[in-house]
C-alpha positions in Angstrom: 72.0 113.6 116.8 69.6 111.4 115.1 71.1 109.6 111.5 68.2 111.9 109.9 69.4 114.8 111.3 72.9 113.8 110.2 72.0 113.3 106.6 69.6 116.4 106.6 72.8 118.5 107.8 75.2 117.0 105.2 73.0 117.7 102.3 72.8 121.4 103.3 74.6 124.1 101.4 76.2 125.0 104.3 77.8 121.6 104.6 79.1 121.0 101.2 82.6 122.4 101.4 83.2 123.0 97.2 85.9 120.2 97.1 84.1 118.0 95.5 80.3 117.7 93.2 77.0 117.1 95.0 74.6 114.3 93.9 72.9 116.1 90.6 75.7 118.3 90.1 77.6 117.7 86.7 81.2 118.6 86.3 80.1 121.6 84.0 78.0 123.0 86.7 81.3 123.0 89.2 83.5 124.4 86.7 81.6 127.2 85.6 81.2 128.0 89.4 84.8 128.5 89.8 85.1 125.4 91.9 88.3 122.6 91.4 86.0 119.2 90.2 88.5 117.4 92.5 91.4 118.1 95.3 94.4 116.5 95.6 95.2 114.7 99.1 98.8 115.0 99.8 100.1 110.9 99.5 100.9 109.4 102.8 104.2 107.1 102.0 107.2 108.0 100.2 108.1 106.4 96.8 109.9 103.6 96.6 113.7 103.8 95.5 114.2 102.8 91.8 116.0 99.5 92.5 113.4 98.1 94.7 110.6 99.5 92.3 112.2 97.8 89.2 112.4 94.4 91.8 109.1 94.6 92.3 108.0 95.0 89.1 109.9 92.3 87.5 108.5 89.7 90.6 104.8 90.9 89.6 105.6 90.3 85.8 107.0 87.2 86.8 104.4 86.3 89.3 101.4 86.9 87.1 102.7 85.0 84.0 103.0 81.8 86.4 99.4 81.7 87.2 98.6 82.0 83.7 100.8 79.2 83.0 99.4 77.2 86.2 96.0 77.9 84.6 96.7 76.4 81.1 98.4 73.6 82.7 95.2 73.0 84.8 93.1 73.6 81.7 95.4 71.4 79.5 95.5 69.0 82.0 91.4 68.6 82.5 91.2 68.6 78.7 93.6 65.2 78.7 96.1 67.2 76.3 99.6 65.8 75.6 100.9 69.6 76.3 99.8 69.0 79.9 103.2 67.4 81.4 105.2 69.6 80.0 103.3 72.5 81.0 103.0 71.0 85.0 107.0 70.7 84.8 107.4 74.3 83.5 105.1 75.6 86.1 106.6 73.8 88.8 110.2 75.8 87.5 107.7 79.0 86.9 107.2 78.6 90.5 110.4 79.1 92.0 111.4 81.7 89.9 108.5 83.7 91.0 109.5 82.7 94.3 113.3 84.2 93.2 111.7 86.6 92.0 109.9 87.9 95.2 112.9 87.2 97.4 114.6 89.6 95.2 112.3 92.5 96.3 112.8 91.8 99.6 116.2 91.5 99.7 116.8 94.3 97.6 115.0 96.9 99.5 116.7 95.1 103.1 119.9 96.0 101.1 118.9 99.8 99.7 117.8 100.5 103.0 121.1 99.3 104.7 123.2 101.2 102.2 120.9 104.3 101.9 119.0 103.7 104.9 118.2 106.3 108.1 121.2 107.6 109.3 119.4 108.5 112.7 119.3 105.3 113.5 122.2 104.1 116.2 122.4 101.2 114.6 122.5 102.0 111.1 125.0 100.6 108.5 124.7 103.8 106.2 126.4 105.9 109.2 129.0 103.1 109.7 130.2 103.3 106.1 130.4 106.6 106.3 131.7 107.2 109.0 135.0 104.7 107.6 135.1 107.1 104.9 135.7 109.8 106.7 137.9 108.2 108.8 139.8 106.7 105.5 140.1 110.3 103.9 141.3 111.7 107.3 144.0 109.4 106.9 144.8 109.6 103.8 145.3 113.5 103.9 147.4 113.0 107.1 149.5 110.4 104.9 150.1 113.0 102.3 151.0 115.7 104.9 153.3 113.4 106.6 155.1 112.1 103.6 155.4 115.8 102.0 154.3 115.1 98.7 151.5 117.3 98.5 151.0 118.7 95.1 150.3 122.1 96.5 153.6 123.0 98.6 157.2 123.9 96.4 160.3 122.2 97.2 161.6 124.0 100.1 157.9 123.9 101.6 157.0 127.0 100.8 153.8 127.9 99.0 153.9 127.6 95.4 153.0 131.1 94.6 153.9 134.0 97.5 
């Protein structure tokens, strides 16, 4: 199939599927035909937990306000301004709180995703904590068999109510 024949076929009725407007077409056009003016693609990643998105948002605030200092610094710098030194040494400390601050993403979603990680995985920390847990309640209830102070049994171990 010839690219001719390719862009002849696409531009045929047949072709155009209603999802979205032809060249000429206005969005009035579409709606009064019954047709959506758009369809929604179902997203391909998940979203990302609220700790690791408020990380990441802080290290882009961060981020992008030390290149805007770096930039007056350069400015102030070519202009011979005294405001030049001190603006070098604050973007130099700019610097590694950006970098902080983009250490801190990482790190917290490596620590979101240990804590609240996959479970399926053999290896995972999440199923090792809770598998303690368990282990720790088991005990625990076992304890408070053994000792006989359970709240629910009467003095001569009988049930509370008959």
């Amino acid at each position: 199939m010839s690219t001719a024949e390719r862009h002849r076929e696409a531009a045929s009725p047949a072709a155009f599927d209603g999802r979205y407007a032809r060249a000429g077409e206005y969005a009035g056009d579409a709606a009064e035909a019954g047709r959506p003016l758009w369809a929604d693609d179902p997203v391909g990643r998940r979203r990302m937990p609220d700790a690791v998105r408020n990380a990441a948002v802080r290290a882009v605030l961060i981020v992008a306000l030390t290149l805007v200092q770096a930039v007056i610094a350069f400015f102030c710098t070519l202009a011979g301004s005294w405001l030049a030194f001190p603006m070098v040494l604050s973007s130099v400390g700019s610097t590694v709180v950006a970098t902080w601050g983009v250490l801190d993403v990482w790190v917290t979603r490596q620590v979101w995703n240990q804590r609240n990680g996959v479970v399926s995985a053999p290896n995972s920390t999440a199923r090792q904590r809770r598998r303690e847990r368990r282990r720790a309640r088991r005990e625990a209830r076992a304890a408070e068999r053994s000792a006989g102070g359970s709240p629910r049994r009467g003095a001569a171990g009988q049930l509370s109510h008959p």
